[in-house]
N, C-alpha and C positions, 0 to 999 in steps of 0.2 A: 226767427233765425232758421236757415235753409241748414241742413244739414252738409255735413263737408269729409275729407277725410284727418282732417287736421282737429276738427270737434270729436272726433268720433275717437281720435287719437286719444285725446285726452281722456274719455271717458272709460276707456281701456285700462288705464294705467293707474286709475281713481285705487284709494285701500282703505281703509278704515283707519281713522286718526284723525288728527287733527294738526291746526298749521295756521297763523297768520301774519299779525305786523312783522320788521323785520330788523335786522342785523347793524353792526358795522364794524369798519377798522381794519386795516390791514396791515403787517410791516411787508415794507418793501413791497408795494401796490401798483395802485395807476403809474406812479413816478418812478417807481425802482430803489428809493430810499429807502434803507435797511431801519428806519426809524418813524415810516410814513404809518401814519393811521387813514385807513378807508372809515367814512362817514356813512352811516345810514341811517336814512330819514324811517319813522315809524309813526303810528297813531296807538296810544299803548305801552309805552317803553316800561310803564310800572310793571306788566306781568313778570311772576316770579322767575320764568322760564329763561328770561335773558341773562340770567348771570349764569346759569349751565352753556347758555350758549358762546357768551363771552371767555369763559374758561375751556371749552372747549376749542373756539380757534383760536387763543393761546398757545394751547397745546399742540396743535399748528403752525405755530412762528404768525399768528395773527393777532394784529390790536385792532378791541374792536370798541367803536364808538355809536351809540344809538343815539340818535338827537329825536326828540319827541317833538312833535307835531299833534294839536288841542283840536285841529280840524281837518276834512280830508282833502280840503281846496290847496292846503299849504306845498305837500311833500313835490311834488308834481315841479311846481315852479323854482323851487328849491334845488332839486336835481338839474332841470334846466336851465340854471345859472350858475350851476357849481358851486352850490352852496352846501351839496351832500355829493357822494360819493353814488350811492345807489337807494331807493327806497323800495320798501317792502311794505303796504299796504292795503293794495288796492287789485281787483279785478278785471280781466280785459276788457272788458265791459266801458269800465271807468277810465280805462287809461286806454282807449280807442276815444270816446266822446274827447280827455283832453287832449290827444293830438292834433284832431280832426279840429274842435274849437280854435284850440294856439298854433296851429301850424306850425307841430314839434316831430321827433324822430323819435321819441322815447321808446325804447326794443325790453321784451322781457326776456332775462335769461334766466329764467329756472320758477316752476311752481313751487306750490305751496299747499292750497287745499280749498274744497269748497266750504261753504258756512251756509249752510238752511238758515233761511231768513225766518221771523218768526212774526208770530200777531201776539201781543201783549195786553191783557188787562187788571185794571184793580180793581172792577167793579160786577165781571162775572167770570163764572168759572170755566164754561163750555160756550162755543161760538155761536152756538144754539141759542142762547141767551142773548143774544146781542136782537136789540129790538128796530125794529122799518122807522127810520127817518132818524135812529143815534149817526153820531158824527166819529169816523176811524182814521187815524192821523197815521200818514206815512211821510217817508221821507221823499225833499223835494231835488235831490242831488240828478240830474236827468238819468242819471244810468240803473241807479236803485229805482227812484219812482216807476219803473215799467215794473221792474221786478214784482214791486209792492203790489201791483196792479192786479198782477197774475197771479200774486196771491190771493188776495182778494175777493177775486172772480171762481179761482177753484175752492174759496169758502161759501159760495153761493150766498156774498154781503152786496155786491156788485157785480153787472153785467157791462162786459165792453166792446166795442162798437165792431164788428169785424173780426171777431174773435181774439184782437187782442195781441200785442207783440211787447221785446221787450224795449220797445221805442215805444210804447202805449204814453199816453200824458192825459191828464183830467178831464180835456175835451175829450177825446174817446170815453170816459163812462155814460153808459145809456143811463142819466137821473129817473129818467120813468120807468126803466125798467131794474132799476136796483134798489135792495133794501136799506143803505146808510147812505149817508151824504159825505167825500170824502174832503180831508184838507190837509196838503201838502206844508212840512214844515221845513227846518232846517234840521239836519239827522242828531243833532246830539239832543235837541230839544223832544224829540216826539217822546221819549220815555216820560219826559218831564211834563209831558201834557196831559198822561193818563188821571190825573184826576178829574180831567176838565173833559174827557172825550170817553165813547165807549170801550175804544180798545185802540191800540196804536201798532203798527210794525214799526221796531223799532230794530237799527242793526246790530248785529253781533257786539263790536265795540263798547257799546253803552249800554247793554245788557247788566252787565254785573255791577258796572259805575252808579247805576240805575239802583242798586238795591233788589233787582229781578234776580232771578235763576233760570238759568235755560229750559228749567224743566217746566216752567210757567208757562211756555207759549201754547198756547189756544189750540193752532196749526201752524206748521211749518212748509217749506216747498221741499220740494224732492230733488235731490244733489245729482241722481242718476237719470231725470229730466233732460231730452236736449233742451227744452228751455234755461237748462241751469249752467249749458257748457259755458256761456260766455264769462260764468262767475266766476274761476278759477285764480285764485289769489295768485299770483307771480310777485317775484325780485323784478326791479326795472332798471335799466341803467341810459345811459347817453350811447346813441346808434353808437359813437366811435369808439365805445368800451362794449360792445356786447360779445368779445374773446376773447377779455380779458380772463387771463387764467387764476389770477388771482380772486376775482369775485363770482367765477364759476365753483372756484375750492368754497368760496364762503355758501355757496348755493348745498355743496353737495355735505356743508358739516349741519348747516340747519336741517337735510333731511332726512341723514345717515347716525344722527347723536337721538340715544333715544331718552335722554334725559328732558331734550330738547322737546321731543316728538310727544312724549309724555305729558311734560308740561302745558305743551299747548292742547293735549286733548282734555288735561284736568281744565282748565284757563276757558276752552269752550262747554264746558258742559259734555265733553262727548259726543257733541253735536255736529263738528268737524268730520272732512272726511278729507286722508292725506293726499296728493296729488305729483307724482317727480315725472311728470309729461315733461320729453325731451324739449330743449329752446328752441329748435328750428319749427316742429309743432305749435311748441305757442306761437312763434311769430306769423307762422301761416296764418293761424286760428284770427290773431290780429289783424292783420291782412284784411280777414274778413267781416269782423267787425269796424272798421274804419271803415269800409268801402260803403257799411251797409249804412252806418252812421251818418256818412255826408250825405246820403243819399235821403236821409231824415230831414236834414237841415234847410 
């Protein structure tokens, strides 16, 4: 990823904390009903954090409704059919590949935070241990698998072909010239294969569902990485609400409520890092990520 001033933006404005799935509900919203609840999709909804956040835009004349989401392919299509109001889960990263793929308009207004991705084992303690020809399972989502890669590669487990981007995919690993063999799963399952494999990156989400601790990962990637700008968790809403002032207020209670802020830095491990890069920023940032995405395809 070329550097820009829209990524650079964002890396500016980065703080310590933490921040991820997201929100919902609103009275008097999209529609102007003094009774309407805004919907937002999440991956997550059990963290403890949402009911500070829910009483919080209460406290705001907001009702707010989280509808949970089991996978990451769901919230996306959901939004785009007006089935949620706004979702909060995913990074531009991910939500440039699904535009680009579905031929959709989905616009971010408002971050959230990076998450260091991590490498996971049950079976040793330092990556050092990890032995020429074991098997490291990441996840196969196209926008995390690059990421995965480039972890990887800076654990000196795998070398990739060209040095590596985060459009990288399994053809690009040099097998002759790397130490593990890898294999792509589906993201909630790669935690669930550490018995079977030497170590897994597995994502933030299913970290703790996993029975892990963040404090477990092997290595992790580095948030202040231009390789990491395009990870920036964002709110997403439908191009025709992205001024809407009502879910720009829901934006600015998730990042100004520190019960909120709190919660999600206990919820990641500490591992978060908070992120309120202005929405014309991110859209640019998107911008650029789409452009570079189709350009994969």
């Amino acid at each position: 990823m070329k550097k820009n001033s829209a990524t650079r933006g964002i890396l500016s404005v980065l703080a310590i904390g933490a921040s991820l799935t997201l929100l919902a509900g609103c009275a008097g919203a999209a529609g102007g009903g003094d009774d309407e609840t805004v919907k937002i999709g999440v991956v997550g909804a059990s963290d403890p954090y949402w009911a500070d956040y829910t009483e919080a835009a209460a406290a705001e004349g907001i009702t707010v409704e989280i509808v949970d989401f089991a996978e990451y392919n769901q919230p996306n299509p959901a939004l785009t059919n007006g089935d949620i109001d706004l979702n909060q889960f995913q990074h531009l990263a991910f939500l440039a590949d699904y535009n680009v793929s579905a031929g959709e308009d989905l616009t971010p207004i408002g971050a959230t935070a990076i998450y260091p991705l991590g490498l996971y084992s049950s079976k040793v303690t330092d990556v050092t241990d990890i032995k020429k020809g074991d098997t490291v399972a990441v996840p196969n989502d196209s926008s995390n698998l690059g990421r995965a890669l480039l972890l990887l590669q800076s654990a000196d487990l795998i070398t990739l072909k060209d040095g590596g981007t985060i459009f990288s995919t399994l053809d690009d690993v040099d097998t002759d010239a790397s130490k593990v063999t890898v294999t792509a799963l589906e993201p909630s399952l790669t935690a669930t294969s550490l018995p079977d494999v030497a170590a897994a990156v597995v994502n933030n989400d299913f970290v703790e569902k996993a029975g892990l601790s963040f404090d477990d990962a092997l290595v992790k990637d580095d948030p202040s990485d231009d390789t990491a700008l395009p990870y920036v968790n964002v709110f997403a809403a439908r191009a025709e609400d992205k001024d809407n002032e009502t879910y720009t207020k829901l934006v600015e209670i998730y990042q100004n409520t520190k019960a909120v802020t709190d919660g999600v830095l206990e919820v990641s491990g500490g591992s978060a890092v908070l992120a309120t890069t202005p929405a014309a920023d991110l859209q640019s940032t998107l911008a650029t990520v789409e452009k570079d995405t189709a350009a994969q395809k």
